[in-house]
C-alpha positions in Angstrom: 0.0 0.0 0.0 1.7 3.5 -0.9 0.5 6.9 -0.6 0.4 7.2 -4.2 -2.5 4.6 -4.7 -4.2 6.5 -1.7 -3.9 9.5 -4.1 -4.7 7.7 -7.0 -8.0 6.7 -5.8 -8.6 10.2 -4.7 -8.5 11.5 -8.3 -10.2 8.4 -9.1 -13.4 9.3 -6.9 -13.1 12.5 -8.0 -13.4 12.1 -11.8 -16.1 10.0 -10.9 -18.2 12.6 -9.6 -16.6 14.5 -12.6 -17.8 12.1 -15.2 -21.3 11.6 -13.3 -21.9 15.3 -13.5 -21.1 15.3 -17.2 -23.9 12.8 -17.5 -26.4 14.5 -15.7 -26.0 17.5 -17.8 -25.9 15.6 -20.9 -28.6 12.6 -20.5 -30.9 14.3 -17.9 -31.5 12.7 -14.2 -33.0 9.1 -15.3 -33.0 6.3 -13.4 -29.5 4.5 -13.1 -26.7 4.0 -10.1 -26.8 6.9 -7.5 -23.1 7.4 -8.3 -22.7 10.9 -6.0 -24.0 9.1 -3.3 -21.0 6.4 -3.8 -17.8 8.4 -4.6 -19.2 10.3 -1.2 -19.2 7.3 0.6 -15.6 6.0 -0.6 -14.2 9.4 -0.4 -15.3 9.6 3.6 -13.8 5.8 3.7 -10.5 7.4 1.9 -10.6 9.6 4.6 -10.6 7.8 7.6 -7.6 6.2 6.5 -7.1 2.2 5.0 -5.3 0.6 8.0 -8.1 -1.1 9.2 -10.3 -3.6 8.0 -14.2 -3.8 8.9 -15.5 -7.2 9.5 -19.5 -7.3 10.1 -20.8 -10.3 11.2 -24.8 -10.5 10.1 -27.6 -12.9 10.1 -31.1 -13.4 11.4 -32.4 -14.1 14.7 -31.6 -16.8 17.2 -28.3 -17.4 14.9 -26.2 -17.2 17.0 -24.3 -14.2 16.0 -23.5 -12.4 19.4 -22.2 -15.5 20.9 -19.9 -16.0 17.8 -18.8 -12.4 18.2 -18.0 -13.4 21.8 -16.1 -16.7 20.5 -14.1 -14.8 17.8 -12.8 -11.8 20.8 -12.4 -14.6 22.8 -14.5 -12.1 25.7 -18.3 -12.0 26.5 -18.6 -8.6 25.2 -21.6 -8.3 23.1 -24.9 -9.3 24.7 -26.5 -12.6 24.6 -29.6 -13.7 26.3 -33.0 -15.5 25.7 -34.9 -12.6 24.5 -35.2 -11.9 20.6 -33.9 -10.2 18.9 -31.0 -9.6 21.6 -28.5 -7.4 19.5 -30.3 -3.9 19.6 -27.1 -1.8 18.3 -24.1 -2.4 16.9 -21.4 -3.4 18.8 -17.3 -3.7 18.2 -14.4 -5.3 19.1 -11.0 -3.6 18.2 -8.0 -4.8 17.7 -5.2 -2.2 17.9 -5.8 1.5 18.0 -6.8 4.5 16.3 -10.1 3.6 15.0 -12.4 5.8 16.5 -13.6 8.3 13.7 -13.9 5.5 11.9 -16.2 3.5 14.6 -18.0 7.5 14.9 -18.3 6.9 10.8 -19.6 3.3 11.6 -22.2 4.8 14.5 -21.0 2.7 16.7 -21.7 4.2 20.3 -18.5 4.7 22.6 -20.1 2.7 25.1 -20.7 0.0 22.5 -17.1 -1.1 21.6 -14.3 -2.6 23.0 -10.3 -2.3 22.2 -7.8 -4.7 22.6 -4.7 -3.9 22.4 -2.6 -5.9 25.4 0.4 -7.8 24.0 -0.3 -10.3 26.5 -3.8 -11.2 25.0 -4.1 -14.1 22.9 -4.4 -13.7 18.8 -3.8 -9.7 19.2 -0.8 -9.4 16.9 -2.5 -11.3 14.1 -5.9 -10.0 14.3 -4.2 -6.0 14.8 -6.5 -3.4 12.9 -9.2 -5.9 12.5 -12.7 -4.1 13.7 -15.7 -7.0 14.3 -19.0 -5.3 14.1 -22.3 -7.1 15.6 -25.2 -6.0 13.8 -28.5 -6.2 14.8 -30.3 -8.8 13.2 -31.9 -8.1 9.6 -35.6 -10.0 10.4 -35.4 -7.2 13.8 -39.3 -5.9 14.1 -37.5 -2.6 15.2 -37.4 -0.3 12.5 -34.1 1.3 14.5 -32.5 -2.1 14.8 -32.6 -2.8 10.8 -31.9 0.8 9.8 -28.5 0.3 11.8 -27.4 -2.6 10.4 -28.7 -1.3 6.9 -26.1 1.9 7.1 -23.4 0.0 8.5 -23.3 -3.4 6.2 -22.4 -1.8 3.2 -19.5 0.0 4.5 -17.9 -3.3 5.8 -14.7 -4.5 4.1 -15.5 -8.4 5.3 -19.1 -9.4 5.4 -19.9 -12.9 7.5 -23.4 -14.2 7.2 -24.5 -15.9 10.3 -26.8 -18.8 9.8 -27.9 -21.8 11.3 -29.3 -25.4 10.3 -32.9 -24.8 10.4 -32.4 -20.9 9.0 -29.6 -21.8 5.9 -32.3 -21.6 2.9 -33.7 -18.4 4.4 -34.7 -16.2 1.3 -32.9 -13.6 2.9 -29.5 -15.3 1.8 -30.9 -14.1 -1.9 -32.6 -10.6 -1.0 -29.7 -9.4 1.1 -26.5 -11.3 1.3 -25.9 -12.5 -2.0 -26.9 -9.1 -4.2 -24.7 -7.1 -1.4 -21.8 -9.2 -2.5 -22.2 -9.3 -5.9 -22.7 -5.6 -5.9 -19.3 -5.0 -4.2 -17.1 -7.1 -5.9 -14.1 -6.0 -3.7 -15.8 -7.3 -0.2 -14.8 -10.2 0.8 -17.5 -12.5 1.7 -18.2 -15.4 4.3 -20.9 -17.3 5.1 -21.1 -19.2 8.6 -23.0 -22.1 9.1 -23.3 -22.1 13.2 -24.6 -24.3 15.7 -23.4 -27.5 14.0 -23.3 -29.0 17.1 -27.2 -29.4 17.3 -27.1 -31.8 13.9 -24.7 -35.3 12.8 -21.7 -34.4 11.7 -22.7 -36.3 8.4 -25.7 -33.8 8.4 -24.1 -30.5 9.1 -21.7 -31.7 5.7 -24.3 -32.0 3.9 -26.3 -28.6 4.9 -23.0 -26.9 4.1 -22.8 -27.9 0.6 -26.7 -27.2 -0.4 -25.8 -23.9 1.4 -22.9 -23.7 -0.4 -24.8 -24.8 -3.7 -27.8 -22.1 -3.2 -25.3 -19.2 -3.2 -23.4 -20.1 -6.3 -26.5 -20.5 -8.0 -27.6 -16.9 -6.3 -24.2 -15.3 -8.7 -21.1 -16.0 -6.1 -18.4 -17.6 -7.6 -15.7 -20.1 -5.0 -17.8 -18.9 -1.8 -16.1 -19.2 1.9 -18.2 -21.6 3.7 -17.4 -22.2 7.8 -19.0 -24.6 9.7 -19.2 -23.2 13.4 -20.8 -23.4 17.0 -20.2 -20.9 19.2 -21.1 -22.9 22.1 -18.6 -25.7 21.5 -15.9 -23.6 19.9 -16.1 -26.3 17.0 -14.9 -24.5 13.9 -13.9 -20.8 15.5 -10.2 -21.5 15.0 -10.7 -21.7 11.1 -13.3 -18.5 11.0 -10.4 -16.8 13.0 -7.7 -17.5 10.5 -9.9 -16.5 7.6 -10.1 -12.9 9.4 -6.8 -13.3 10.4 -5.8 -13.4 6.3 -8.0 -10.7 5.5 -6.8 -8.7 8.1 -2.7 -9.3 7.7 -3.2 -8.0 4.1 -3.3 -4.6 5.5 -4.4 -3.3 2.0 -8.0 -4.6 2.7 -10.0 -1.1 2.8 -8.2 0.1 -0.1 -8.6 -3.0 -1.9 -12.3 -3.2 -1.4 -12.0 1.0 -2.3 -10.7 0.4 -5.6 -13.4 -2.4 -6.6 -16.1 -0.6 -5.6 -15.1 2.8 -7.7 -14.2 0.5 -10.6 -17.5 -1.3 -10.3 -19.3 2.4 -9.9 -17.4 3.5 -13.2 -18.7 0.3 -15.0 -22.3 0.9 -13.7 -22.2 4.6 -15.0 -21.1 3.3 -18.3 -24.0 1.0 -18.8 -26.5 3.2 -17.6 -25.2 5.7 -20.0 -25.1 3.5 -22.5 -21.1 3.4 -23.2 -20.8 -0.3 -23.3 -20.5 -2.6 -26.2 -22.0 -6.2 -26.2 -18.6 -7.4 -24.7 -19.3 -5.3 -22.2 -16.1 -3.2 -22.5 -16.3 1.0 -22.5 -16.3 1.7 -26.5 -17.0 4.9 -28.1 -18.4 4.7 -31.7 -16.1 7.5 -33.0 -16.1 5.3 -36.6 -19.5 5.4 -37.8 -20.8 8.5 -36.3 -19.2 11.4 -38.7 -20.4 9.0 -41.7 -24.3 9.2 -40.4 -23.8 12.8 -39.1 -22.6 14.1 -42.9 -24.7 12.5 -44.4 -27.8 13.7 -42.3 -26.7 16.9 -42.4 -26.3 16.8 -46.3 -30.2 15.7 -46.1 -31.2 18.3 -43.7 -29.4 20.9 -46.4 -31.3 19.1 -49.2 -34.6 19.3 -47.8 -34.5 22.8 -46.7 -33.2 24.0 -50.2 -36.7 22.4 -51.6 -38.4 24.3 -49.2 -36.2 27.1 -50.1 -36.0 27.0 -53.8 -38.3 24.5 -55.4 -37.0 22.1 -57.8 -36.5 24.5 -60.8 -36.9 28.6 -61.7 -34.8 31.4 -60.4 -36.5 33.5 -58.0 -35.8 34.9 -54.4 -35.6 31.9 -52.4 -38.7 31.2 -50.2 -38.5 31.4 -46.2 -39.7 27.2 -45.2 -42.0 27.3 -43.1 -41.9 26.2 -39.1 -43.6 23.0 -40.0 -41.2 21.7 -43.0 -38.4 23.1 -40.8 -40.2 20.5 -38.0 -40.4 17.4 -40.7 -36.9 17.9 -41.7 -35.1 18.2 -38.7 -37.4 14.7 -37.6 -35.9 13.2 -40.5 -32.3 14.0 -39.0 -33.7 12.8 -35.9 -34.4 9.3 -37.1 -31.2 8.9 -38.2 -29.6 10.2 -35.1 -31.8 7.5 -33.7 -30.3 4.5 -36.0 -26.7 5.3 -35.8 -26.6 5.9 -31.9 -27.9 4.7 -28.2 -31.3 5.4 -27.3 -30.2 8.2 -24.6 -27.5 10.0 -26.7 -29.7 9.9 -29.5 -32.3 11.9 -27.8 -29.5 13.7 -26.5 -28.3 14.7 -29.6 -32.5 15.7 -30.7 -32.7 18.0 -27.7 -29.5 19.3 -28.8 -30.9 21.0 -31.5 -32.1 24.3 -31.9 -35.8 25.2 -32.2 -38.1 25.3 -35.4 -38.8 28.6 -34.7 -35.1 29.3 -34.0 -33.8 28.2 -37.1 -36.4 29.6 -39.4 -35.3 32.9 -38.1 -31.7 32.4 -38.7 -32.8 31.4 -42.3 -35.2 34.4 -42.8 -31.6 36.6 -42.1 -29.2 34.4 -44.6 -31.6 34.1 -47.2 -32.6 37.8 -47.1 -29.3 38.3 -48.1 -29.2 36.5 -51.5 -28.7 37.5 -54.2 -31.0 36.6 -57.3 -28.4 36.4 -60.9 -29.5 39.4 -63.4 -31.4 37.1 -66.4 -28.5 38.7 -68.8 -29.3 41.0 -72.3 -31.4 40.4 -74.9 -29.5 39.0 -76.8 -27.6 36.8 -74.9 -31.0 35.3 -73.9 -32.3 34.5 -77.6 -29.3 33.0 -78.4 -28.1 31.0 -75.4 -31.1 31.4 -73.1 -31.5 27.9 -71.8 -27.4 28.0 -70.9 -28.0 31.0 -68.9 -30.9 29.8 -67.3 -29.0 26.7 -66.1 -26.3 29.2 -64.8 -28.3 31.3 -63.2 -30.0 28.5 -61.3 -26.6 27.0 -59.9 -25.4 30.3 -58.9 -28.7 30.8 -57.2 -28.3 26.8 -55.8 -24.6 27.5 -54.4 -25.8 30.6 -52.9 -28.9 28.9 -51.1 -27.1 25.9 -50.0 -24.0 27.6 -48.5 -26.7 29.8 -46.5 -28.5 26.8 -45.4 -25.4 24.4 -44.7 -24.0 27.6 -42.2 -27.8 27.5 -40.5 -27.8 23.6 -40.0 -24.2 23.4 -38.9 -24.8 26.3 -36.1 -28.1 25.1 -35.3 -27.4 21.5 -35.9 -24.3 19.4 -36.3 -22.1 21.6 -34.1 -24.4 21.1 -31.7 -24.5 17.4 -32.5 -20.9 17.5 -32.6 -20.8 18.9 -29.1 -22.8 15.8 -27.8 -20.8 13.2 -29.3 -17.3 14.7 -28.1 -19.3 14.7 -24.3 -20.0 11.0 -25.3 -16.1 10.2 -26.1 -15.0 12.6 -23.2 -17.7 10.8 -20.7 -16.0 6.9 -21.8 -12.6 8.9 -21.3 -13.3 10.2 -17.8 -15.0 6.6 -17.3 -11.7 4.4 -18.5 -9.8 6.7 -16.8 -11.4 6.0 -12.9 -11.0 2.2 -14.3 -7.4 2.5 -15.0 -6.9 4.9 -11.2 -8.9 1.7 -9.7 -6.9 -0.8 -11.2 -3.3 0.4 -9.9 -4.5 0.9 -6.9 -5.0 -2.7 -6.6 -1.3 -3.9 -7.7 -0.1 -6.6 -5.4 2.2 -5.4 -3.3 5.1 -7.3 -3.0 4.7 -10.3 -0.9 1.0 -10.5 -0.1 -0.4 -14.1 0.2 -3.5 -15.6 -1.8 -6.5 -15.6 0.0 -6.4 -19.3 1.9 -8.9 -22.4 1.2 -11.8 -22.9 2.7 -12.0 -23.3 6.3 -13.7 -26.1 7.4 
């Protein structure tokens, strides 16, 4: 970990919010990722330092979870007892020091944590800037109780489901558990199976792979499955050394940092429409100056028929709002087949008014110029040559009035959305790319282990 990726991600957040804001402007405020809302959230994490790495144990009632908590500190800290739900807040056990803005950040009441810091207690070296959060449970009838653990899950660097052998297929394994880890790609994730000690051995095996099976098929690929009871101790060595890993990295919080602002930078590209079907950031910077020429050239050609009719010299006519209205929909349906739905309309609003560019018109094509017809003579004898040459002087002059209208009302404007569209994917890559080195293996730093049995 260096102060440089520190940095790096900085810029990265903030390009983020950068490239969100261009989006805004340019697509409007339609439904997609609230991306503010996340570069805020890993910007406040940024800044409450990356030395230590948050570990929220979750689950459902009667799982067991407090008493685990108290297993894993090796202390009878958090609050167990008969009534249900028993965990009303969230509470924390430290190990190390200097993590109190970022247990204020968690809401995690001074009275509600622990530290421990004493070289003579067992497991403090290797568990040293490892916080373990106790969350209320998520099936609490308190509205309080859930809205705690709902602010505080997602800010977690190591999520640990708490379940038990009659509460493993819960749907809420689906609805909350699986989609939060799939959504933050650089969490890790455990899943606990406790109180094996109330089923066969044989039995608790096979529970552990169906609940091992449901959440692969729920989208999680090589899941960490431990089988635990807090009561016997079964099992709490191997959920220790799991923690233990994650927390010796030391590069945890910065890791998980870094996936979640590339996986915001991803969502912002799909929801603005920036990804091709492999997925991948691509900007269509081939075929769009083909499509835009030539429906501009169309755009000129239709208002020149408007303008001048398809044969005679005379002053050119000013079209009127509603062929100025059919042509530029014309343009708009090919806007529409060369690009994405939302630059596309993008791109239409974009565009000046009807009423705007028939008064732009009105001032060019005052200004031409109808050819003099020529003598008397020179029109008995070569009348229908003259006529021809009057007519593409008169054609030259119309269409270079018209072509500076549609480009200042139209394809610069057009123009103007596409390079937002290639700048957009830039900014977009670019918070990838931040992400991405911020996440170089520092030398020395282990794989993640096997699964803990």
């Amino acid at each position: 970990m260096t102060d440089q990726q520190v940095d790096g991600l900085r810029r990265g957040i903030e390009r983020l919010r950068a490239a969100d804001q261009l989006r805004a402007a340019r697509l409007g405020e339609s439904a997609g990722p609230d991306t503010a809302a996340t570069a805020e959230l890993l910007s406040q994490r940024l800044d409450r330092g990356v030395d230590h790495t948050i570990v929220a144990l979750s689950g459902g009632t009667g799982s067991g979870k407090s008493s685990l908590f108290n297993a894993v500190a090796e202390m009878a800290f958090a609050e167990v007892g008969l009534v249900r739900p028993t965990t009303r807040q969230a509470t924390a056990c430290v190990w190390g020091t200097g993590a109190e803005e970022l247990l204020d950040w968690l809401g995690v009441e001074r009275g509600s944590w622990i530290k421990r810091d004493s070289v003579l207690e067992s497991h403090i070296g290797e568990l040293r800037g490892m916080i373990l959060l106790d969350l209320p449970d998520y099936d609490s009838g308190s509205q309080a109780n859930r809205s705690i653990a709902d602010r505080a899950l997602p800010l977690a660097d190591v999520v640990v489901w708490v379940t038990d052998p009659q509460k493993y297929a819960d749907p809420a394994l689906h609805e909350r558990f699986v989609p939060a880890a799939k959504a933050h790609p650089g969490r890790s994730a455990i899943v606990v199976l406790n109180q094996i000690d109330t089923v066969a051995e044989a039995d608790a095996e096979a529970i552990a792979q169906a609940l091992t099976a449901l959440v692969v098929e729920g989208g999680l690929t090589d899941p960490v499955v431990v089988l635990t009871s807090a009561k016997t101790g079964a099992g709490v060595d191997g959920l220790r050394a799991a923690l233990m890993e994650r927390t010796a990295r030391r590069t945890m919080a910065m890791s998980r940092t870094a996936a979640d602002l590339a996986s915001a930078a991803r969502q912002l590209a799909e929801a603005s429409q920036l990804t091709g079907p492999d997925g991948r950031v691509a900007v269509g910077r081939e075929a769009e100056p083909g499509w835009l020429g030539r429906a501009t050239a169309d755009l000129v050609q239709s208002l020149m028929g408007a303008a001048i009719g398809a044969q005679g010299v005379a002053p050119p006519k000013l079209p009127e709002v509603g062929q100025i209205r059919q042509a530029a929909s014309a343009w708009a349906a090919a806007a529409a087949h060369a690009l994405p739905d939302l630059w596309a309309l993008a791109a239409t609003y974009a565009l000046a008014s009807a009423q705007n560019i028939q008064a732009r018109l009105g001032a060019v094509l005052g200004a031409v110029e109808v050819p003099p017809p020529g003598g008397f003579w020179a029109r008995l004898f070569r009348g229908a040559q003259i006529e021809r040459r009057r007519r593409a002087d008169l054609e030259a002059q119309v269409r270079a009035a018209i072509a500076s209208v549609v480009e200042l009302t139209v394809a610069r404007p057009t123009k103007l959305v596409l390079e937002d569209r290639d700048h957009l994917a830039e900014m977009i890559l670019e918070v990838m790319a931040l992400a991405e080195l911020a996440t170089a293996t520092p030398p020395g730093l282990g794989q993640p282990p096997p699964n803990p049995r």
